[in-house]
N, C-alpha and C positions, 0 to 999 in steps of 0.2 A: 441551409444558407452557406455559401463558399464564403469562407474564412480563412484563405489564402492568404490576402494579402493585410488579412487582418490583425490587431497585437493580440498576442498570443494569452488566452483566458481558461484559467486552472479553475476548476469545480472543486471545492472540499466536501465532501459529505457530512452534515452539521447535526446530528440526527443526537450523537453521545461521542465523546473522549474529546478529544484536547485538539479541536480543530482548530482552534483558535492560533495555538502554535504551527500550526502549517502555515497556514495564513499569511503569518505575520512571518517567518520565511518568505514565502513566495513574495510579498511585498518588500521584503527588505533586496530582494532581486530582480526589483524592478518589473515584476509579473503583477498583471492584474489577478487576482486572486476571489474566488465569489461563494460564499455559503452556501450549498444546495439542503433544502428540506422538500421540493417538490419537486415533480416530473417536469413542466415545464421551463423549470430552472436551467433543465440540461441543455437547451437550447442554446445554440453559442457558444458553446464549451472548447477546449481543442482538447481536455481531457479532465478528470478527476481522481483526487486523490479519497480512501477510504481511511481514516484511521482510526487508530485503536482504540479499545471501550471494551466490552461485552458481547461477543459477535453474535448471541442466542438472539441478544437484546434488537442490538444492531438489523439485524436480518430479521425480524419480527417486523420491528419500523419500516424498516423499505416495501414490507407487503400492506403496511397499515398507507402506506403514503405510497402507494403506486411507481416504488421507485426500481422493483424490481425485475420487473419485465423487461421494460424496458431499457434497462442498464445493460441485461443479457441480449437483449438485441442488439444493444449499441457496439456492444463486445464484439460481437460475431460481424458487425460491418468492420472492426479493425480500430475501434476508440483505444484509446490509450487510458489503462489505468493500475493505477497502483494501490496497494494495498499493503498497511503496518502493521504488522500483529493482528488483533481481531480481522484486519483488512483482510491479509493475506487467507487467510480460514476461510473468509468467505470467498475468496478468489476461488479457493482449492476445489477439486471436482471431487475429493474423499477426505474425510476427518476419521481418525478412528476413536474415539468416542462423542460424536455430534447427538447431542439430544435429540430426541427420537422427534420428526417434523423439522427440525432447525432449519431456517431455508440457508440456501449458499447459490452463491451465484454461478459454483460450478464450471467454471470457464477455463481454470487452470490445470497442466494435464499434471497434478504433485498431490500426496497425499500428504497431511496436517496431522502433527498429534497437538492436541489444547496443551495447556498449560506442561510444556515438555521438561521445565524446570523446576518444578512444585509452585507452592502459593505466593504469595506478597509477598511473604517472609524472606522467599527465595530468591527473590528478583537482585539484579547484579549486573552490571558493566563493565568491557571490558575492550581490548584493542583488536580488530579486523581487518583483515589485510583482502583489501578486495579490488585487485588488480585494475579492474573496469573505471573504478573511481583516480588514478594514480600509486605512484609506491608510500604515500604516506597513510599510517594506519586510518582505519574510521573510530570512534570510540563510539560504540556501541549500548545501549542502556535497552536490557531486556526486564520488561515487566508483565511477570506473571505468563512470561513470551510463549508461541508455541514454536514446534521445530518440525523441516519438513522432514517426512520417512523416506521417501522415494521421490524420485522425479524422471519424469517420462524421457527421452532421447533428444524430444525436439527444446526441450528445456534447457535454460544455460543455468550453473551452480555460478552467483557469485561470490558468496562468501561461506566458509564452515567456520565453526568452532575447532578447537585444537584437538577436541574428542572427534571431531569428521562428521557433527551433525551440520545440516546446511539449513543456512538461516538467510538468505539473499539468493532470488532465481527469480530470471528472466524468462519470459515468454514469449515473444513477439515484440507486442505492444503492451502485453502483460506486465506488471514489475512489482515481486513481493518481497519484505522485508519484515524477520520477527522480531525485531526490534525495531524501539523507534527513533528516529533519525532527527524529529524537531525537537526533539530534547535537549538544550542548552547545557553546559562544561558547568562545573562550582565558578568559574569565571566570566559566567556568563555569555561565553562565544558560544556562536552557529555553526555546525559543518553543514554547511548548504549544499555540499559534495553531491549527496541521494537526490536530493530534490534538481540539484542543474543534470543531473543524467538524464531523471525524467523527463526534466525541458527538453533534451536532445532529444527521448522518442518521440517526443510529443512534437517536435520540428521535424523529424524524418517523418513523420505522417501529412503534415501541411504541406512538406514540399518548398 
């Protein structure tokens, strides 16, 4: 269905982790914003957001709910999607320690290490200088985050850590992120920063 001239409708993946805060992002930006747990959900999308949870988990569900086929197809026609943490793993076309069967959506040409920081315990936030977004830092909140190893040539880096691990890369239409971005300040603000970039790919595809 041509969705040109249509308002612009973001898919969250509602399957596990904190969709609810995208969501509620995307509505605070005047985006219509739509839960997906089924295939026929995707219809009408101009793109989807995956975010983070359990990606073994994650990706188990999308084969129990028939969401995975056809996501990778939508992919390869040029859909727009983004992926936060767990997201981004499943984006990745290599993990180096993926449970043996774990499905991935395999789309992205970056290879993934899981939990690149250690456990809960681990988890920490911090300031991101990610050009793409402006010169004001992003602040950052990785939980239990992973980080990418490598990324292929046609891949953009947009953000590293101070140690040169990269946690923000672009693909195309691709866009991953090992941390997660709806994460609200102790003060409760939004940096809606991440989410209005991906409105922008998501309007370079509509045209």
């Amino acid at each position: 269905m041509e969705r040109r001239n249509s308002p612009t409708r973001i898919g969250v993946l509602a399957l596990q982790g904190d969709f609810e805060a995208h969501l509620k992002t995307l509505t605070e930006l005047g985006v219509e914003g739509k839960a997906i747990r089924l295939p026929e959900q995707l219809q009408d999308l101009d793109g989807i957001i995956i975010p983070g949870g359990e990606s073994t988990t994650i990706g188990k569900l999308m084969i129990v709910y028939g969401l995975q086929e056809i996501l990778q197809r939508k992919i390869h026609e040029g859909f727009p999607v983004w992926g936060t943490c767990a997201g981004m793993i499943l984006l990745a076309k290599e993990t180096d320690n993926a449970l043996a069967g774990q499905p991935l959506l395999a789309s992205m040409n970056i290879r993934v290490r899981r939990n690149a920081f250690g456990s809960q315990r681990e988890s920490f936030e911090t300031d991101l200088s990610v050009p793409a977004l402006g010169e004001a830092p992003f602040h950052a909140f990785f939980i239990r985050g992973p980080a990418v190893e490598w990324a292929g040539p046609e891949v953009e880096v947009l953000a590293t850590l101070d140690d040169g691990r990269i946690v923000a890369v672009r693909e195309g239409n691709l866009l991953g992120t090992a941390f997660h971005p709806e994460v609200p300040r102790a003060q409760g603000q939004r940096d809606s920063r991440f989410h209005q970039y991906f409105l922008r790919i998501v309007q370079g595809v509509k045209g």
